[in-house]
C-alpha positions in Angstrom: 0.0 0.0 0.0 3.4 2.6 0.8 5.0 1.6 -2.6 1.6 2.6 -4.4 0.8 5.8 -2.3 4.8 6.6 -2.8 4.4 5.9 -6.8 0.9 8.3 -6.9 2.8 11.1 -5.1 5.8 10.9 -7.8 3.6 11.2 -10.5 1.4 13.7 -9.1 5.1 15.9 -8.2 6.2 14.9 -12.0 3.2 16.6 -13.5 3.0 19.5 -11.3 6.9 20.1 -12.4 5.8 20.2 -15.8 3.4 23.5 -15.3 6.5 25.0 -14.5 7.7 24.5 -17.7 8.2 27.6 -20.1 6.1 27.6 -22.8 6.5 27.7 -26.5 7.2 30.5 -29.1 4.6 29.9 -32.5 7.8 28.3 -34.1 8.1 25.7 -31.3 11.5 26.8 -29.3 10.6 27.2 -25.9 11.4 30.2 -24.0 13.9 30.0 -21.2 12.1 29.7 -17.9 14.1 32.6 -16.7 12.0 35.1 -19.4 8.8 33.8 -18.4 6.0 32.4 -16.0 3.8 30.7 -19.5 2.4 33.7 -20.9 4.5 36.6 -19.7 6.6 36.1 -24.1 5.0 36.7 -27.3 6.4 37.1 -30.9 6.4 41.2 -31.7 6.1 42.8 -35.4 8.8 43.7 -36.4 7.3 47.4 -36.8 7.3 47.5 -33.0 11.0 47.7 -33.2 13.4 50.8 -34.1 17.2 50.6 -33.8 18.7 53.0 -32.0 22.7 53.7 -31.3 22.4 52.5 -28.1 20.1 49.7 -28.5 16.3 48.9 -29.5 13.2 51.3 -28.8 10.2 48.7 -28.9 6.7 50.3 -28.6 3.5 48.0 -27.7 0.2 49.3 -28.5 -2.3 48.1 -25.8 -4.0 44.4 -26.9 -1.0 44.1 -29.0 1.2 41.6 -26.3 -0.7 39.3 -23.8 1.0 41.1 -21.1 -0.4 44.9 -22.3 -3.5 44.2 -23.0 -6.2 46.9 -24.3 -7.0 47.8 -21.1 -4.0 49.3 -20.5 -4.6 52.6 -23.3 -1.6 53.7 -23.3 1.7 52.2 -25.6 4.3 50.7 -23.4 7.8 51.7 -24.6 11.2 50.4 -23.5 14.7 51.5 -24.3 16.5 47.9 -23.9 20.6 47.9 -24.7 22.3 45.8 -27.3 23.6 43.4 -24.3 20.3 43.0 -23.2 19.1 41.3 -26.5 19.1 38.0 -26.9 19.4 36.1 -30.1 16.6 34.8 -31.3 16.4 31.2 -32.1 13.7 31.6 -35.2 14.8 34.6 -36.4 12.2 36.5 -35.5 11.3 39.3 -32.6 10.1 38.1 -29.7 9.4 40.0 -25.8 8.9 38.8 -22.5 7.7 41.1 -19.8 5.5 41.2 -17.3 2.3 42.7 -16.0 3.7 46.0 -14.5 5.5 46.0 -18.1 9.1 46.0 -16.8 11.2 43.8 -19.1 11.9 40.2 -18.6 13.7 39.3 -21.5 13.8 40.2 -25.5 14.9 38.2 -28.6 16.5 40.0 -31.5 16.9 38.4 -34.9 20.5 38.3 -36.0 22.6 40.1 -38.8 20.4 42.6 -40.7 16.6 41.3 -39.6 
């Protein structure tokens, strides 16, 4: 009776490890855990991004990242430097932050993207 109350609570403690997980960009790479709690990333337009000399000015309209949503009526725009970007596994532009819309992490494509 042990052995099968011990072999429950391992698989209950196995799936519960798995919520904590990161989750998945659209192009199936996950997001290191460290960017996100499973919704705080999204993919970005690239239109949301200007280069600056000093880094990347990204501007999110509300509703436009699940972490700004429309509610919120006002852009959010960060300044984030060049060290801060990370390259981006798909090529593609990619943000993590969270609800108070303070940076977690950011994915830039490399080269010329």
């Amino acid at each position: 009776m042990r052995v099968l109350a011990s072999i429950t609570i391992a698989i209950m403690l196995a799936a519960g490890a798995s919520v904590t997980r990161a989750h998945q960009a659209p192009q199936g790479w996950e997001y290191p855990f460290a960017c996100c709690s499973g919704a705080d990333c999204a993919q970005i337009d690239p239109r949301e991004v200007k280069l600056g000399k000093t880094g990347f000015v990204v501007t999110i309209a509300p509703g436009r990242h699940p972490m700004w949503p429309k509610e919120r009526r006002e852009p959010l725009i960060l300044q984030i430097p060049h060290d801060k970007a990370r390259l981006s596994p798909d090529g593609l532009w990619h943000l993590c932050i969270n609800d108070a819309g303070e940076l977690l992490c950011f994915f830039a494509p490399g080269g010329d993207s």
